[in-house]
C-alpha positions as CSV (number, residue, x, y, z in Angstrom):
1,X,-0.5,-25.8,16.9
2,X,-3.9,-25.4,18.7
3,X,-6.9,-28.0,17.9
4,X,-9.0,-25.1,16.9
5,X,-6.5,-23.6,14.3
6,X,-6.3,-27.1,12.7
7,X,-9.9,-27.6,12.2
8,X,-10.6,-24.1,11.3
9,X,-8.2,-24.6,8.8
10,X,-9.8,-28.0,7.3
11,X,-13.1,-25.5,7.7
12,X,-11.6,-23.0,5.2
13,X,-10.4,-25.4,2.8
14,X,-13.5,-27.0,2.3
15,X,-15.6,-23.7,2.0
16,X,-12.9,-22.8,-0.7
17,X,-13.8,-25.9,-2.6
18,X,-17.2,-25.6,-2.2
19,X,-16.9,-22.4,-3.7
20,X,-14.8,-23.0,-6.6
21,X,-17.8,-25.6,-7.5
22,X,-20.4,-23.0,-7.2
23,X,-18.3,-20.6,-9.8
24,X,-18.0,-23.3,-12.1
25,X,-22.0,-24.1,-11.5
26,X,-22.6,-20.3,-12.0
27,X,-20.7,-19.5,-15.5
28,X,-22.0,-23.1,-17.3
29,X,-25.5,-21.5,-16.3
30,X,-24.6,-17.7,-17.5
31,X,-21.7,-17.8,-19.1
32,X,-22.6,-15.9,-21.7
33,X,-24.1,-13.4,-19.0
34,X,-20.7,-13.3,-17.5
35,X,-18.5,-13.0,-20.9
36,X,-20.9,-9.6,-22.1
37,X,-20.5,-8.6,-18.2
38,X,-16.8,-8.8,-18.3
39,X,-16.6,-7.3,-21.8
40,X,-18.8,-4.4,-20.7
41,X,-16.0,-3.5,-17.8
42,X,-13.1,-3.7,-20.0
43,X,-15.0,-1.3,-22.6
44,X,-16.0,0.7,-19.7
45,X,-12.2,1.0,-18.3
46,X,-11.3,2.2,-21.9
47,X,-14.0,4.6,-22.5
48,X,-12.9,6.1,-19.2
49,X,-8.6,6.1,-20.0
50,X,-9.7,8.6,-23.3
51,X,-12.2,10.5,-21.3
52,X,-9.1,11.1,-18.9
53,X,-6.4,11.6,-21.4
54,X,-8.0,13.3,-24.1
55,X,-9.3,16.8,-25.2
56,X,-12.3,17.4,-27.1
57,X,-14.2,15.4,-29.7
58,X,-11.4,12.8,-28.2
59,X,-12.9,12.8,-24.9
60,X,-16.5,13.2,-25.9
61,X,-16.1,9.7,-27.5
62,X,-14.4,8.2,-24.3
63,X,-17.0,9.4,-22.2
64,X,-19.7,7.5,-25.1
65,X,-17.4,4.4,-24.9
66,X,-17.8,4.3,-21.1
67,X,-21.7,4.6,-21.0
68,X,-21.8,2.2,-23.4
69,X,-19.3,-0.3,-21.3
70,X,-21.4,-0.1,-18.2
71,X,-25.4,0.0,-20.3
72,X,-23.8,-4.0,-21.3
73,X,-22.1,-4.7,-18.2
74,X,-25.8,-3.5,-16.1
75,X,-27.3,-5.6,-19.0
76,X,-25.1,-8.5,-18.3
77,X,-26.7,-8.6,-14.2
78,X,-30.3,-7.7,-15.5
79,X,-30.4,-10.6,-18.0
80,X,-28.7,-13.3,-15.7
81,X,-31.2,-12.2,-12.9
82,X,-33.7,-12.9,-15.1
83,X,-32.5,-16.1,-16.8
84,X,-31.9,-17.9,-14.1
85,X,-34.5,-18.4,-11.6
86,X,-31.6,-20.0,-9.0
87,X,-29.7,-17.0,-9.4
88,X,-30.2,-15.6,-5.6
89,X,-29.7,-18.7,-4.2
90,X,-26.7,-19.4,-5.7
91,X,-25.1,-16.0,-5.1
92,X,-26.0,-16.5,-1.5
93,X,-24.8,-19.8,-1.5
94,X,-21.7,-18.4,-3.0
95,X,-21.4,-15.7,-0.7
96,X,-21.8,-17.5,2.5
97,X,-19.2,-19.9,1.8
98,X,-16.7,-17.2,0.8
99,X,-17.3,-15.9,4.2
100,X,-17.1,-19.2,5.9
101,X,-13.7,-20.0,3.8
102,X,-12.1,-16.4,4.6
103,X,-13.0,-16.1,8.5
104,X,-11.8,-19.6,9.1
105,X,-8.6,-18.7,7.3
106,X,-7.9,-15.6,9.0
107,X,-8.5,-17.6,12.7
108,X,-6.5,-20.7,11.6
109,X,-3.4,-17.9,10.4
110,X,-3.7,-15.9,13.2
111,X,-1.6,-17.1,16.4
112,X,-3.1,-16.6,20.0
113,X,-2.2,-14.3,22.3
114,X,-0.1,-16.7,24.6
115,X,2.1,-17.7,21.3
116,X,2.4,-14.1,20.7
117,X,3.6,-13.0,24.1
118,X,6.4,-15.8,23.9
119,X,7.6,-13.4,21.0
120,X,7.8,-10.4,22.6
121,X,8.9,-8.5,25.9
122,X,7.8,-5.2,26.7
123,X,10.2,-2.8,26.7
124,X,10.2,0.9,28.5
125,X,12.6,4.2,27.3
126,X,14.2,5.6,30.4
127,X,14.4,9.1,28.6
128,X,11.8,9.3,25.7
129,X,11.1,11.9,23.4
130,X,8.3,13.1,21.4
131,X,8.8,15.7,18.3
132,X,5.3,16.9,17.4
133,X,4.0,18.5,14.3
134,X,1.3,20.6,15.2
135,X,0.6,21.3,11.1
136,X,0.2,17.9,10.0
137,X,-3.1,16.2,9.7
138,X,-4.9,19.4,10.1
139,X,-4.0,20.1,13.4
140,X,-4.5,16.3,15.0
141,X,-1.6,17.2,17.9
142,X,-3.8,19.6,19.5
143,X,-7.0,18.2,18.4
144,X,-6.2,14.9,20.2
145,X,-3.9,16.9,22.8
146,X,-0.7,14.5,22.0
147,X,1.5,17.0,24.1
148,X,-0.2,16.6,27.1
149,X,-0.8,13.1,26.8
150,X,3.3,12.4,26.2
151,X,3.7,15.2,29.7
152,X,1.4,12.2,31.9
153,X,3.6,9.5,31.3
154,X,6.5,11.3,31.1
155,X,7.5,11.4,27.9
156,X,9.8,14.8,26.5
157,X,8.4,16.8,23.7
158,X,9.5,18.8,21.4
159,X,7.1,21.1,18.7
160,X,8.2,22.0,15.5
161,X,7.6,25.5,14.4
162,X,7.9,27.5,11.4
163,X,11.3,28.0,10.9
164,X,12.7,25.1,12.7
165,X,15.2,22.2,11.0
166,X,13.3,18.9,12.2
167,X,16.6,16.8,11.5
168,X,18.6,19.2,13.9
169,X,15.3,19.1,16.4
170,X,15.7,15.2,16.6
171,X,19.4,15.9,16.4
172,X,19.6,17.9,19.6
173,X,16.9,15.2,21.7
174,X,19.8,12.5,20.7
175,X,22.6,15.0,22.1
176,X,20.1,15.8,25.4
177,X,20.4,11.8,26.2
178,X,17.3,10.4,24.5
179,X,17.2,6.7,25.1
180,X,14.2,6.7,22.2
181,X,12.7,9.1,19.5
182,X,8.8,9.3,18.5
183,X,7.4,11.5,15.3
184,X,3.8,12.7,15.6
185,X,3.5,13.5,11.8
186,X,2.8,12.7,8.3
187,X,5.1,9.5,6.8
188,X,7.5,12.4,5.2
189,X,8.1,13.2,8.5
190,X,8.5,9.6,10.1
191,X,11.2,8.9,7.9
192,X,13.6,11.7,8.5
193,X,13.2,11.2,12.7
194,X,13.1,7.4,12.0
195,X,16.6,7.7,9.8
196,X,17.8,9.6,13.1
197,X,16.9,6.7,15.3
198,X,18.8,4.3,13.0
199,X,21.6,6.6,13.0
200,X,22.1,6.2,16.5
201,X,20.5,2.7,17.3
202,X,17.5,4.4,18.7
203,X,14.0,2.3,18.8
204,X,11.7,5.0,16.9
205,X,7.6,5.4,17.7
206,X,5.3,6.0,15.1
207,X,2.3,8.5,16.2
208,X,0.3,8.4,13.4
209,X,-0.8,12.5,13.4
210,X,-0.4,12.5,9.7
211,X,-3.3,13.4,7.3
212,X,-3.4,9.7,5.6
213,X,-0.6,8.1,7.8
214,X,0.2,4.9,5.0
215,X,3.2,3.4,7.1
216,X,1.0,3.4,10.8
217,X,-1.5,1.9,8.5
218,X,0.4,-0.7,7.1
219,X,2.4,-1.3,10.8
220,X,-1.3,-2.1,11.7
221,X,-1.1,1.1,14.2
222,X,-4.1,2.8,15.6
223,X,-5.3,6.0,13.0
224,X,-8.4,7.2,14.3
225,X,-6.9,7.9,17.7
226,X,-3.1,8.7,17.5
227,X,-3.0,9.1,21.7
228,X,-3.1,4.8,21.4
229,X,0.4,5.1,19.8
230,X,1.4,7.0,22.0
231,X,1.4,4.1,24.7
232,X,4.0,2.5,23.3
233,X,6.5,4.6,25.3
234,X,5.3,3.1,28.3
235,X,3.8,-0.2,27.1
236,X,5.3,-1.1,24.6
237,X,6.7,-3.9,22.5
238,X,10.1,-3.9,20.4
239,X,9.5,-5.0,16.4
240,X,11.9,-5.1,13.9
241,X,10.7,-3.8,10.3
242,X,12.5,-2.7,7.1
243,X,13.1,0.3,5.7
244,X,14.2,1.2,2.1
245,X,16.3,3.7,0.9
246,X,16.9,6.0,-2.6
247,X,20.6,6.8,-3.3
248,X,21.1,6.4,0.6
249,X,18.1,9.1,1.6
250,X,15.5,7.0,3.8
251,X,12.0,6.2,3.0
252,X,9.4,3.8,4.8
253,X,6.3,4.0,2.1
254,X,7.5,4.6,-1.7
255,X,9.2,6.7,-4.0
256,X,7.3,7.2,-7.4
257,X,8.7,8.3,-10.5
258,X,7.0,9.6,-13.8
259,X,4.0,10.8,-13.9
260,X,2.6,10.8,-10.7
261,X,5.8,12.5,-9.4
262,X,5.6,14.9,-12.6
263,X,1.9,15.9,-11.6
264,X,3.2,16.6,-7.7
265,X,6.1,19.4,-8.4
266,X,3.4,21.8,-10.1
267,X,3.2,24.7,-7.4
268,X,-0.8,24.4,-7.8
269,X,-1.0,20.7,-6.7
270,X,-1.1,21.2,-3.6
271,X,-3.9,24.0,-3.6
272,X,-6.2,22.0,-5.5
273,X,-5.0,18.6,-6.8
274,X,-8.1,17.4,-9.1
275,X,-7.9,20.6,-11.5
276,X,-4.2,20.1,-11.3
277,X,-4.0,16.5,-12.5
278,X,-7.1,16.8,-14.6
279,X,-5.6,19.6,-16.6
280,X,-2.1,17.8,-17.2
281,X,-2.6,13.8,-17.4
282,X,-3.7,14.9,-21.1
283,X,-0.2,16.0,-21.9
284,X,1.6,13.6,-19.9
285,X,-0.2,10.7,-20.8
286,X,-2.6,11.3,-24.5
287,X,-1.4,9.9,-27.8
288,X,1.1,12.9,-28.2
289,X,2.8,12.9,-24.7
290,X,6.8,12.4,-24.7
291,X,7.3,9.2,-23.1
292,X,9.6,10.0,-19.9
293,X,12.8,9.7,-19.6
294,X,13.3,6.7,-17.6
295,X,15.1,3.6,-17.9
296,X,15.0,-0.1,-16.0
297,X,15.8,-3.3,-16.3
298,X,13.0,-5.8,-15.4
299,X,12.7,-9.0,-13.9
300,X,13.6,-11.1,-16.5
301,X,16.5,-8.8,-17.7
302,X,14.7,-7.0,-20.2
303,X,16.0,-3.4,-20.6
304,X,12.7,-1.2,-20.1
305,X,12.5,2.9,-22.1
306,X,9.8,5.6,-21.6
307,X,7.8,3.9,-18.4
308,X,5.2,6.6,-17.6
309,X,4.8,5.3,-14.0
310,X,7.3,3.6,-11.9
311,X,6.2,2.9,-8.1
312,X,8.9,1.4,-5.5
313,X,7.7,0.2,-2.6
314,X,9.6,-0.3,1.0
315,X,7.9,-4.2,0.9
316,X,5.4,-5.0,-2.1
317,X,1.6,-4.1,-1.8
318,X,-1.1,-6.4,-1.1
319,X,-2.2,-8.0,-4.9
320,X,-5.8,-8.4,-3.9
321,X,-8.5,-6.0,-4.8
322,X,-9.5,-5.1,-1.7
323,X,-6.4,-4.1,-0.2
324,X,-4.3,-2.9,-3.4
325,X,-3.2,-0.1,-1.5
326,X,-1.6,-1.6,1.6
327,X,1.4,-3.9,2.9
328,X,0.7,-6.9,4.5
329,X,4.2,-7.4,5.9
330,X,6.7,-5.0,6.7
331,X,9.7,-7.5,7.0
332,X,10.1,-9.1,3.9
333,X,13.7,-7.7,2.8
334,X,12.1,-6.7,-0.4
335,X,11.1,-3.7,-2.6
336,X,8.2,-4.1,-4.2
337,X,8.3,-2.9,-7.8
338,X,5.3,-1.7,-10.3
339,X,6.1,-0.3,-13.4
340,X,3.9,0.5,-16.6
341,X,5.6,0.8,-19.8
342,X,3.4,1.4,-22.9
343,X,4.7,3.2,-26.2
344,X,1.8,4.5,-27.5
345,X,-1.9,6.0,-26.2
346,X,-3.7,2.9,-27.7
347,X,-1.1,0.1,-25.8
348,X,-2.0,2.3,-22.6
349,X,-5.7,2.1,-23.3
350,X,-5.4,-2.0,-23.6
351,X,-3.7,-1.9,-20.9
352,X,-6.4,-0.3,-18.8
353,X,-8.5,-2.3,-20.0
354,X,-7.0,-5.7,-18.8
355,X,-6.6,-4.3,-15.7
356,X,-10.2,-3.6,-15.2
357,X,-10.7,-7.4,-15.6
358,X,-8.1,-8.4,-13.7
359,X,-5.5,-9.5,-16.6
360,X,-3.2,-6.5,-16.6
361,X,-0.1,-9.6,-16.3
362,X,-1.1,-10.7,-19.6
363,X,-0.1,-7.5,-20.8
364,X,3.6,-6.8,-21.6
365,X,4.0,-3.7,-20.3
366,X,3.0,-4.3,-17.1
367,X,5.8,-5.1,-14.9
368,X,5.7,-6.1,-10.9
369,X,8.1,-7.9,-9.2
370,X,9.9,-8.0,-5.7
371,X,13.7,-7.5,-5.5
372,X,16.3,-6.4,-2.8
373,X,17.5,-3.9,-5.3
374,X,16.8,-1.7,-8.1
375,X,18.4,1.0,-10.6
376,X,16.8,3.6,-12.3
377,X,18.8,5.9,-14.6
378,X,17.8,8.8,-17.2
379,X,19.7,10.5,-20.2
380,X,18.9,13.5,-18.4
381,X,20.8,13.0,-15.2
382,X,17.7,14.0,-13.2
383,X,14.6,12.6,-12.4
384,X,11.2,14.0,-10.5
385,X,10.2,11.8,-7.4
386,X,7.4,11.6,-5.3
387,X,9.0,10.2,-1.4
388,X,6.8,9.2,0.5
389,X,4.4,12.1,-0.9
390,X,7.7,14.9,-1.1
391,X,8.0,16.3,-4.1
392,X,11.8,16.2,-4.8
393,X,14.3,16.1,-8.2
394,X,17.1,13.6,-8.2
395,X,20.3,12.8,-9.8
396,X,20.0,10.0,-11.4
397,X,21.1,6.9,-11.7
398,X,18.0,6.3,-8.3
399,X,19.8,3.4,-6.5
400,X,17.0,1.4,-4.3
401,X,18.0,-0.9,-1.9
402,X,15.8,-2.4,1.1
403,X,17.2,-2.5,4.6
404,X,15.7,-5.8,6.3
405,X,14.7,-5.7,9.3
406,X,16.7,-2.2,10.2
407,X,14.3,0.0,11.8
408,X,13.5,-1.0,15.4
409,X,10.0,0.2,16.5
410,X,8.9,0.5,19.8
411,X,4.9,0.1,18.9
412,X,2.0,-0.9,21.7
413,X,1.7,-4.0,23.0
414,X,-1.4,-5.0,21.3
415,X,0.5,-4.3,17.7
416,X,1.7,-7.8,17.6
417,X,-1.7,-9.4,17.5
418,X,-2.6,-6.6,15.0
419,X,0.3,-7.5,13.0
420,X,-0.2,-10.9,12.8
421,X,-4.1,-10.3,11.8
422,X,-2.9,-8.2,8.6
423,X,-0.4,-11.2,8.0
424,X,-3.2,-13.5,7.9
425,X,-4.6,-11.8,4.7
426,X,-2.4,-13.6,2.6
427,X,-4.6,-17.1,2.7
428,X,-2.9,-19.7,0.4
429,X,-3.8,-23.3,0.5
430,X,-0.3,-24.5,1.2
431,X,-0.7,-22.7,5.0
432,X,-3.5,-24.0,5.6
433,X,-2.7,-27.5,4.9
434,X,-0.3,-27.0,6.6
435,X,-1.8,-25.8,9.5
436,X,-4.6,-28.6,9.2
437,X,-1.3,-30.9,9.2
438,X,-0.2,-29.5,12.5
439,X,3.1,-27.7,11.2
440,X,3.7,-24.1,11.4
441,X,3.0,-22.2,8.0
442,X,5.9,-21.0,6.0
């Protein structure tokens, strides 16, 4: 463990105590500033949920609940500006040391390069291939010219058209001699070629040409310029990820189930997706939806009816509020599983509204865990899912089971460092004493 990890560690854990005294400084000097300014975001969230779910006079009143949330939260700022004469200087106090406690965390959790090139040895394909899809991402194959940027390091492609199988397309490359596959595409797309590479022990490359490309994002990949990806043919690293599957068909992102998936298999989704949703979360979700018919068994055995959302993730997403949306590690042998079970429009509308404050575990009908597997089943025998963004029906009971470490990636040589800088998100105080201790984290 380097000097300068150690001490950036004991850096970060005294900014973090520092701070935690200036919060407790800040609410015995507003704290009734900070209870109305909390209140006025939970009535906010709940003004918002009826205006959302509800028709009419029903919405009319969530939209009036929602002004009136925010008029008491911008109240809440106004008044403790005002009170307190030391208010900017302690937000900036409170600020800085935030920063100082989360850059010094990030440095002491992040490995140097020569401990990161112990881990890896680059790795090149002998007969590579390429299968492009020149319709994903608007057109970001020919816009970044990913053909002819494979043809200069000699890399084989192949593009998909119209009426072509891409499973028999990657397929054929395997039966040709490929040595490696590579999908330039959206995620749907990554994990059909990628469950061809497994198939066959190949190392697969990601090129994220998708239009929002979640697992290149979450493999801390390159998206603004997919041609950087494509490097990984010839300078590239092997990693080991997992990969998750849904009675036995692959996915690398999630499968969702209820209404998200519901929303997804109307025909007019895809042509315009905010009317489309607009016009049915009232049914799906107001106080005289069906509940859906989906049944689970949660962490601590309870048997779960009606859930209106059920999200399964291939790893769990990030908890924290900036990155609620991505996966800080990709290796963790674990789905991650969020489910939302209220009976009733009013337990959905609390539920919102702990959320918005950050206390949506309180609530009883939130559920999120992390398990190797999971079972979903229906009365029905079917089920709509959303994988990785496909709208797709399935017999039910959905089997869920995480493959760890499975998928072998061939990914650029710089990816490692990225990887480890996304890993380095998840600050905890047990690390970094650790670190500060001199002993590896973990």
């Amino acid at each position: 463990m380097s000097r300068q990890r150690r001490i950036s560690a004991v850096v970060a854990l005294l900014a973090a105590a520092g701070l935690l005294v200036a919060i407790l400084v800040f609410l015995v000097n507003s704290g009734l500033h900070f209870v109305l300014g909390v209140a006025g975001l939970a009535v906010a969230a709940l003004g918002a949920w009826w205006a959302i779910t509800e028709r009419g006079v029903r919405r009319g009143v969530g939209i009036g609940v929602g002004v009136l949330g925010v008029a008491a939260l911008i109240s809440a700022l106004v008044l403790a500006v005002v009170d307190s004469g030391a208010f900017v200087v302690h937000l900036f106090a409170a600020v800085a040391l935030g920063v100082i406690a989360v850059v010094s965390a990030r440095y002491a959790l992040t490995p140097h390069l020569h401990e990161l090139d112990l881990m890896h040895a680059p790795w090149r394909p002998r007969h590579p291939v390429l299968i492009c899809n020149p319709k994903s991402g608007g057109g970001k194959v020919d816009r970044f010219e990913l053909v002819e940027a494979a043809h200069r390091i000699g890399v084989e492609t192949v593009v998909l058209g119209p009426d072509d199988d891409l499973e028999q397309l990657a397929r054929d490359a395997v039966a040709r001699g490929a040595d490696c596959l590579g999908m330039a595409g959206g995620d749907g797309s990554q994990a059909l070629v990628a469950a061809i590479a497994i198939e066959h022990d190949l190392p697969f490359v990601c090129v994220s040409a998708g239009t929002r490309n979640h697992f290149a994002l979450d493999l801390g990949l390159d998206r603004s310029d997919p041609r950087r990806n494509v490097r990984a043919f010839t300078d590239g690293v092997i990693r080991r990820v997992d990969y998750a599957t849904v009675n036995g068909r692959l996915f690398v992102n999630n499968v969702s189930l209820g209404v998200y998936a519901t929303i997804v298999q109307q025909d007019s989704y895809r042509d315009d997706k905010t009317q489309t949703t607009a016009a049915l979360l009232p049914e799906l979700l107001g106080n005289t939806a069906e509940p859906f018919d989906l049944q689970f068994t949660s962490a601590d055995g309870t048997a779960e009816d009606g859930a209106f959302l059920i999200l399964v993730s291939n790893n769990p997403y990030s908890g924290a509020l900036l990155d609620a949306g991505e996966r800080r590690r990709m290796d963790t042998g674990l789905l991650g599983v969020v489910a939302v079970s209220p009976r009733t429009g009013a337990e959905a509308a609390t539920l919102v509204a702990l959320s918005a404050v950050g206390l949506r575990k309180t609530s009883p009908h939130w559920h999120e865990f992390t398990t190797p597997t999971f079972e979903v089943s229906s009365a029905g025998g079917t089920a709509y899912a959303g994988v990785d963004g496909e709208a797709l029906e399935l017999t039910t009971p959905l089997r869920f089971r995480s493959h760890h470490k499975g998928l072998r990636l061939l990914v650029p040589s710089d990816n490692p460092l990225a990887e480890s800088r996304r890993r380095a998100r998840d600050v905890s105080v047990r690390a970094l004493v650790q670190i500060a201790a001199g002993r590896p984290p973990g």
